[in-house]
C-alpha positions in Angstrom: -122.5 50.6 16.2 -119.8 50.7 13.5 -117.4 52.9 12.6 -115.3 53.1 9.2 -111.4 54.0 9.3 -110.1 55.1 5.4 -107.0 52.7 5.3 -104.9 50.5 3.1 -105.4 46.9 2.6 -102.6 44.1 3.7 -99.9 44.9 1.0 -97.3 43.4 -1.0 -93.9 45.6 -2.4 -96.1 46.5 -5.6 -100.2 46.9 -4.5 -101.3 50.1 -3.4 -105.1 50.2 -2.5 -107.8 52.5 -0.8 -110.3 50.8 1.4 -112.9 51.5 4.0 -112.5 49.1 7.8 -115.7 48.9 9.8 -115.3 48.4 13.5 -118.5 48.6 15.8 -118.3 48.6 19.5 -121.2 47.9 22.4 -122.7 50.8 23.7 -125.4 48.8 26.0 -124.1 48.8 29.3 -122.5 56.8 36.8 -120.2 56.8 41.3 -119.9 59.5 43.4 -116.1 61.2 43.5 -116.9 61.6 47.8 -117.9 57.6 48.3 -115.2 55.5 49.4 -114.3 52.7 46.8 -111.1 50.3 47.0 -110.5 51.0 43.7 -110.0 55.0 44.0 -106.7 56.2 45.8 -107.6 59.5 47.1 -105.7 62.2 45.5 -106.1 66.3 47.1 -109.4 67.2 45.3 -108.8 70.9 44.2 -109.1 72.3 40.6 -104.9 72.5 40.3 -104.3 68.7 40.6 -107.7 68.0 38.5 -106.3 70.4 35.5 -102.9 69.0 35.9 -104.6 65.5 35.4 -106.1 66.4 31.8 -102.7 67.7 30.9 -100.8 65.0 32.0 -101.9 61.8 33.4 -105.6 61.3 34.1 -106.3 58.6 36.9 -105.1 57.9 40.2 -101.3 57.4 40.9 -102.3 53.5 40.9 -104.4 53.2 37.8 -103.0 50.1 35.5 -103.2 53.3 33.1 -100.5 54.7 34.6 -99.0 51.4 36.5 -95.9 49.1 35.1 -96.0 45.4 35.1 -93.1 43.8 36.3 -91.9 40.4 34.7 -94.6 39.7 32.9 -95.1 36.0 31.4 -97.0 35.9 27.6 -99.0 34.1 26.0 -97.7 32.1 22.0 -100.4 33.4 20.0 -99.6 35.6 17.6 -101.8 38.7 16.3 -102.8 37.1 12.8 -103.4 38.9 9.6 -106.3 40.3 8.5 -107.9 42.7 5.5 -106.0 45.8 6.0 -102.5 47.0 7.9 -102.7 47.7 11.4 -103.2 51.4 11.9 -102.7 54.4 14.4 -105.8 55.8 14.3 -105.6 59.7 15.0 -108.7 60.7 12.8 -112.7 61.0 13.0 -112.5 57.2 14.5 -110.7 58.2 17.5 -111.9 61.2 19.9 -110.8 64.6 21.0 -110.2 65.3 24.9 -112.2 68.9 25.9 -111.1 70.8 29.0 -113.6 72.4 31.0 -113.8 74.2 34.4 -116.5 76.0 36.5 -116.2 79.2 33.7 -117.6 77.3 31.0 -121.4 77.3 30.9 -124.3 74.0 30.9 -125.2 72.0 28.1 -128.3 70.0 27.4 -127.7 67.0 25.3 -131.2 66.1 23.8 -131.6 62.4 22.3 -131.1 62.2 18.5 -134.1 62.6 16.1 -136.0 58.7 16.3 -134.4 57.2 19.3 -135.9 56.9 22.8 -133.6 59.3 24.4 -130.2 59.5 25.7 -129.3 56.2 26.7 -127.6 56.5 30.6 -125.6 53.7 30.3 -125.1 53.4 34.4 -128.8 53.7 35.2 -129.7 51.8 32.3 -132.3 53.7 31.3 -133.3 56.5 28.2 -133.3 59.9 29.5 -135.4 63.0 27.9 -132.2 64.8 28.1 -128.6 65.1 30.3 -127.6 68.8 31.6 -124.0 68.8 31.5 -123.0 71.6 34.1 -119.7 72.5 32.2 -119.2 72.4 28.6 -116.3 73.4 26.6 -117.0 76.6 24.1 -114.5 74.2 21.8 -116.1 70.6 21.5 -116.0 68.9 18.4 -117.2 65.4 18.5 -115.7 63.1 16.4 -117.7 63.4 12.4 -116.9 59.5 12.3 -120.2 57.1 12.9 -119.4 57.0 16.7 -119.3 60.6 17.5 -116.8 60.0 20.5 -116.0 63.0 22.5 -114.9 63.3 25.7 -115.0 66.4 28.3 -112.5 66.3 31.2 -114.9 68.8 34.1 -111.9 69.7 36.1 -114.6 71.6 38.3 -116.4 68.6 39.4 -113.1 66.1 38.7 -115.6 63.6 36.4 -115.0 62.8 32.8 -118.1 62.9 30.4 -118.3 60.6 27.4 -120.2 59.8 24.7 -121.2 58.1 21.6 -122.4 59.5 18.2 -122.7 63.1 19.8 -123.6 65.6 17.1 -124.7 69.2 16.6 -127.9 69.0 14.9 -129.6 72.5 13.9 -127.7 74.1 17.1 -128.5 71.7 19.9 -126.1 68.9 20.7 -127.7 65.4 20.7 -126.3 62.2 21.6 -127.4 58.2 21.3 -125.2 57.3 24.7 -123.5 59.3 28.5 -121.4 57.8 30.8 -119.3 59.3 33.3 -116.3 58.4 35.3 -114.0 60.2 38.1 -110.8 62.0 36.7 -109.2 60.5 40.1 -110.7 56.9 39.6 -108.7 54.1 38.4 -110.1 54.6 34.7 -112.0 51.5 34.4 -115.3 50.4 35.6 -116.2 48.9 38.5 -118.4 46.2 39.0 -121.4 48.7 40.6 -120.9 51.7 37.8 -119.8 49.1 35.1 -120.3 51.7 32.1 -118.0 54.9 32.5 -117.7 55.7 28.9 -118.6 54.9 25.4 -116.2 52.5 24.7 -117.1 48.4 24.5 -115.1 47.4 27.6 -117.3 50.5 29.4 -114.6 53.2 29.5 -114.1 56.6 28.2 -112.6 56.9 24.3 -110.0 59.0 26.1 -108.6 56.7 28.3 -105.0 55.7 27.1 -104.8 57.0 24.1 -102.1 58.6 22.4 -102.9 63.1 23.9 -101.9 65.8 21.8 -99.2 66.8 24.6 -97.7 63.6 24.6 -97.2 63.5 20.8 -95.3 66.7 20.9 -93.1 65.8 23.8 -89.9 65.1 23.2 -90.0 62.0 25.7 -88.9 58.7 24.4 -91.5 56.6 25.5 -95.3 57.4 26.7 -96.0 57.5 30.7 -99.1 55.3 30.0 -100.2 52.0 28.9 -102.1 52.5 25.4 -105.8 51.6 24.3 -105.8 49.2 21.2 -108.6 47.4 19.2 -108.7 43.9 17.7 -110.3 42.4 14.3 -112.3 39.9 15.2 -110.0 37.0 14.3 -107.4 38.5 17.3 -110.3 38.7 19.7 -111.4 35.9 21.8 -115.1 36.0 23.4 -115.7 38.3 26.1 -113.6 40.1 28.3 -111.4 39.8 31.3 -110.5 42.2 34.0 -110.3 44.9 34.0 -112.7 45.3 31.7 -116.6 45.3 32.9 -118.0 45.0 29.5 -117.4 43.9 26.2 -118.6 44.1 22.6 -122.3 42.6 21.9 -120.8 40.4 19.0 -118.0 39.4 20.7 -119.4 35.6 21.3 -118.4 35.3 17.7 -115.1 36.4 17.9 -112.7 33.7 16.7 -109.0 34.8 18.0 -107.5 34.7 21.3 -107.4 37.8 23.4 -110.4 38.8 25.3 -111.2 42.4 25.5 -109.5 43.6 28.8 -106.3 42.3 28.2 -103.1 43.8 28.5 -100.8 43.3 25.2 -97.3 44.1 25.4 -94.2 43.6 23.4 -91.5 41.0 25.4 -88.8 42.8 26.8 -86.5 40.4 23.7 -88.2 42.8 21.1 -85.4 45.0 19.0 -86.4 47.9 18.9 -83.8 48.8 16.9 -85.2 47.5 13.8 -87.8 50.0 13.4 -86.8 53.3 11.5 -90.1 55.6 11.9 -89.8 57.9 14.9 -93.7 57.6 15.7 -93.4 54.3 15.9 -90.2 53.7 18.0 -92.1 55.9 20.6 -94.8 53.4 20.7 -93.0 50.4 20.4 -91.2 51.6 23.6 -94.2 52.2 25.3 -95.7 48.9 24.3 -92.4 47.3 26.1 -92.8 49.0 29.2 -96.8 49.5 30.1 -98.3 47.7 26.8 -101.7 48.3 25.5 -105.3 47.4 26.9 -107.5 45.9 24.3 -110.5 48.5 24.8 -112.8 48.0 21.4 -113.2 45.2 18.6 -113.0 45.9 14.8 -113.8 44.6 11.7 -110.5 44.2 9.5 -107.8 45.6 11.2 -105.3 43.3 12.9 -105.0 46.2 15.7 -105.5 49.7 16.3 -103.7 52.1 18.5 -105.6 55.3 19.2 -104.1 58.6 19.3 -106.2 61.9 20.1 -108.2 63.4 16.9 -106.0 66.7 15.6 -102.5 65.4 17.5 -100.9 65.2 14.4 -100.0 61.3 14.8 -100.0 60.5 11.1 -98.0 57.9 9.7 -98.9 58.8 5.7 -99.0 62.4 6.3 -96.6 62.7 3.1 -98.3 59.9 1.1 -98.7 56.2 1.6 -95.6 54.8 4.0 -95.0 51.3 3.0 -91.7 51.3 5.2 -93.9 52.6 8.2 -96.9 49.8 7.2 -94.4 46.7 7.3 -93.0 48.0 10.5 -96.4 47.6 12.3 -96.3 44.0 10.9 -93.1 43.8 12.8 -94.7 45.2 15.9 -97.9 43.0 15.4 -95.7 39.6 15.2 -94.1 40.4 18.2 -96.9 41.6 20.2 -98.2 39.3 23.0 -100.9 38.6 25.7 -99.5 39.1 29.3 -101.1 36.0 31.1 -99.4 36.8 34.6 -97.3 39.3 36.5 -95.2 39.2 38.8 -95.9 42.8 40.6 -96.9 46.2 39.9 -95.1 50.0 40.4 -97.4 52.7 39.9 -97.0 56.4 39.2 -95.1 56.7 42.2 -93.0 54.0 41.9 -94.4 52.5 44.5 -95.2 48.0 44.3 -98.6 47.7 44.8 -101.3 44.7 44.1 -104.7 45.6 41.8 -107.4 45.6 44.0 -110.3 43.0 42.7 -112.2 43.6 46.1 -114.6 46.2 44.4 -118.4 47.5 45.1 -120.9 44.3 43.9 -123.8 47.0 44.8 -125.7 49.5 42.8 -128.7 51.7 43.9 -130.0 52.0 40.2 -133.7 51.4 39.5 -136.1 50.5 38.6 -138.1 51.6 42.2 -141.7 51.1 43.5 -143.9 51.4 46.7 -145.7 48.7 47.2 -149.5 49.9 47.7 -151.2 47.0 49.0 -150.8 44.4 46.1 -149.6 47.0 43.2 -146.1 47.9 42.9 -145.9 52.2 42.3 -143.3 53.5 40.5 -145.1 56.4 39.7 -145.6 57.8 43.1 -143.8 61.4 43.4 -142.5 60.3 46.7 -140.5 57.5 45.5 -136.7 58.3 45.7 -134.8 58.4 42.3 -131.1 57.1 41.6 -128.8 59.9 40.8 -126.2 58.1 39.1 -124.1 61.7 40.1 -124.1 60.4 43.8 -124.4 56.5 43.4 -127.1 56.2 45.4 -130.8 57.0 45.9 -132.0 60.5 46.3 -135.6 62.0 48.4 -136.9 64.7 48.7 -139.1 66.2 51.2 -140.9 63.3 53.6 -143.1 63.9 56.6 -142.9 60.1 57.0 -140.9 57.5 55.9 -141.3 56.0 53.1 -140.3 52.4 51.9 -139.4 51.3 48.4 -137.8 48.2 46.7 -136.4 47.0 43.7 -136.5 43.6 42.7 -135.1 43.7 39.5 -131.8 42.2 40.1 -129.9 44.6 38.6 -128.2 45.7 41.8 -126.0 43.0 42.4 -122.8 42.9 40.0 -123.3 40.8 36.6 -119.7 41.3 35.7 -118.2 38.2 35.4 -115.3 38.2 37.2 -117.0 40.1 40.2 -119.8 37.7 40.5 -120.9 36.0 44.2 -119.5 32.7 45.0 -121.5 30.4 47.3 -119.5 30.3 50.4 -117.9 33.8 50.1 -118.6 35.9 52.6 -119.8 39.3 52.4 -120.1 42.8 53.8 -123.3 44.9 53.3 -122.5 48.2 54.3 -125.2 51.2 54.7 -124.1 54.6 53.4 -127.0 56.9 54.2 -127.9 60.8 54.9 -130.6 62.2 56.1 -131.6 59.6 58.5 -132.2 57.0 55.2 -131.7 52.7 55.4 -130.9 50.4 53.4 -132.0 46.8 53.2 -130.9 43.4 51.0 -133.2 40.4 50.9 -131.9 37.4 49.1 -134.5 34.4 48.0 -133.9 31.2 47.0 -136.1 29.7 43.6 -138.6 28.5 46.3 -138.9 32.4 47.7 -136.9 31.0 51.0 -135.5 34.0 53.0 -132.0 32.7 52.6 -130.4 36.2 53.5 -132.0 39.6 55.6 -129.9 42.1 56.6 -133.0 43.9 58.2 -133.0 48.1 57.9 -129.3 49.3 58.3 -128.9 53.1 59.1 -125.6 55.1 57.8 -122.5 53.6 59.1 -124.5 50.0 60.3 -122.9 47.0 58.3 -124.1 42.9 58.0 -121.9 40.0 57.6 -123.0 36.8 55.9 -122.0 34.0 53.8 -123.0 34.2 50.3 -126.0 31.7 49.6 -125.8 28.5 47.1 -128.4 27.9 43.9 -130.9 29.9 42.3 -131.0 33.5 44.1 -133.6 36.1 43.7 -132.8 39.8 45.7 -135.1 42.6 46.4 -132.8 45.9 47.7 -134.9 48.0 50.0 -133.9 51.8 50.6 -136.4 53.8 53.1 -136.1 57.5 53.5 -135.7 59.8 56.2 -138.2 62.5 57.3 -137.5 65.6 56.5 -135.7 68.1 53.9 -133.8 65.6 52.1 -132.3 61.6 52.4 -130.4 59.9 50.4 -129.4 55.8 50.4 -126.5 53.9 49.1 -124.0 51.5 49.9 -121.2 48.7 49.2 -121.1 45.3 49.2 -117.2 44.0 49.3 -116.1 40.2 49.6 -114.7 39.6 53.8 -112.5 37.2 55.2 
């Protein structure tokens, strides 16, 4: 996936230059807004405080989007230098933010011409096509190669995103959807890992720079900001609170892991800098900082404002005083390795809670029929990645299905299952539905049964050492309707 910025190579008092910067991010890997999550502070769920959210500050109260560190200790390595200056990136390489409430009308977003389909990036799986129930009469996607866009459904309180949406001939078509709640912390978790197009699996919206904000006259923004890396800045993989990162990140040669907050020390003069834009965000980077959200070929960073909020450094021409000032900013920049505390929104302390959902319901299912394993069977309940959890319909009898992939316990590094831990399997059911977890060991031992829990039931147990194999069970009700989900959280 790459994605071209026009920009001006690394300069000295007397070379002026045009070049292209490629940066590419992972698009390869949706939860309920009504099922309980640690991670999701509730907030009143009306269409007033939703609308105020796109306007102002998306996320709940306690977001690290919205949260300051307090005495943060840094890191000594310094952002080096690469092809090109370090940009603000306002242009067809950063994305618009669309509102949309229960007056605009449905979208189908059909796959683009050659690909499998629309890649659903929670269920992990290619879909014919996604029906968005509100879309905004105003959408532009972004005419870079990623096509970001992202649509802020007040209606429903969820954010859609996506990557390399276009309008071909009159129908929209996309290569990637992912969702997230508006009242959700504004990362992923370790169940719904992907909530947006972006490589660390969040929306493109999400921290950057909003058309309202630009135009304020406030002297600092009331967010942390969403910054990329070249490659020699990065360091391999990523740390929390990211749940993904991008697929060539292994080679990445620098220092700070996609995830990471980057701030400027509180010693930083401020002073020093002359261009009003950048003052602004210098502030902001002294006070919240930046999450490294994307990798890119080139650029020592990136900081994303929204496309069309007129947050243009070279609006006039090329701005060599504004260029070297970002080399100020870059050489001061650093990697918070610790905090002492948190004050979110509120201004309330709080500790980010690591304690998140290790469980998915996504497929793929199957009834077993005697020795073959049916996932064709109309009975067999779907995952609606809408609800988090497995959906049937009609049943005059139960009916019993598994998956065995392994794809519904976490993968995300810094969520993973230690031997020892213990654990809380909790059933969240309607309909009369159950939900069951099996754990094997390489010899196909029964290490771990939690046996059918019904909605409400919960089993305790200690996480298993070695090789482990796990086969999810969710059985429906009988009757009109049943649906099957649940968490798994870490116990003391």
């Amino acid at each position: 996936m790459m994605k071209a910025f026009t920009q001006v190579p690394f300069i000295t008092q007397n070379c002026l230059a045009s070049a292209l910067l490629f940066s590419a991010i992972n698009a390869i890997g949706a939860i309920d807004p009504n099922v309980p999550s640690a991670q999701i502070r509730t907030d009143t769920a009306n269409n007033q405080v939703q609308t105020g959210q796109y306007y102002t500050k998306p996320f709940a109260t306690n977001s690290l989007w919205n949260s300051r560190p307090i005495s943060p200790s840094f890191s000594d390595f310094v952002i080096p230098l690469a092809k090109f200056n370090p940009l603000i990136e306002s242009g067809i390489y950063s994305s618009g933010c669309f509102f949309a409430d229960d007056k605009s009308g449905p979208m189908l977003v059909k796959p683009i011409p050659g690909s499998k389909g629309v890649y659903d990036a929670d269920a992990e799986t290619s879909l014919p096509q996604v029906e968005i129930p509100h879309w905004p009469a105003d959408l532009v996607a972004a005419t870079g190669s990623d096509g970001h866009a992202d649509i802020y459904d007040v209606a429903n309180g969820v954010i859609h995103s996506f990557w390399r949406l276009k309008n071909i001939n009159g129908e929209w078509t996309a290569n990637l959807y992912a969702w997230a709640p508006m009242n959700g912390s504004g990362w992923g978790d370790p169940a719904h890992y992907y909530h947006g197009a972006r490589a660390v699996g969040i929306g493109a919206c999400a921290g950057i720079i909003r058309k309202n904000e630009f135009t304020s006259s406030d002297p600092i923004y009331p967010h942390a900001l969403a910054m990329s890396l070249d490659t020699s800045g990065a360091a391999p993989g990523y740390v929390y609170p990211a749940t993904s990162a991008d697929h060539y990140s292994a080679t990445n040669t620098g220092k700070i892991p996609e995830g990471a907050l980057v701030m400027l020390p509180p010693s930083f003069n401020v002073s020093q800098l002359k261009t009003p834009e950048l003052i602004k965000i210098a502030n902001t980077l002294r006070v919240y900082g930046a999450y490294v959200v994307d990798g890119n070929f080139g650029t020592p960073f990136v900081i994303y404002a929204e496309t069309g909020s007129g947050l243009n450094l070279h609006k006039n021409g090329y701005n060599l005083k504004a260029a070297n000032e970002l080399h100020l900013i870059r050489q001061s920049l650093r990697m918070v390795t610790s905090v002492k505390s948190w004050v979110d929104a509120s201004g309330r302390a709080f500790i980010p809670e690591k304690n998140l959902n290790i469980l998915s319901m996504r497929g793929p299912w199957g009834v077993k029929r005697g020795t073959v394993w049916d996932k064709a069977d109309p009975l067999v309940g779907k995952f609606n990645t809408w609800k988090q959890a497995v959906v049937f319909g009609p049943t005059t009898s139960r009916i019993s299905q598994s998956n065995p992939s392994g794809r519904s316990i976490s993968q995300i590094s810094w969520a993973k299952p230690i031997a020892g831990e213990k654990f809380k399997l909790t059933a969240i059911t309607t309909g009369g539905g159950q939900l069951r977890l099996i754990i094997y060991d390489k010899q196909w031992k029964t290490r771990v049964d939690t046996y059918d829990l019904a909605n409400g039931q919960s089993a305790t147990f200690l996480w298993p050492a070695g090789e482990l194999y796990f086969s999810l069970y969710a059985t429906s009700g009988i009757g009109p309707s049943s649906s099957v989900s649940g968490t798994l959280l870490r116990v003391k």
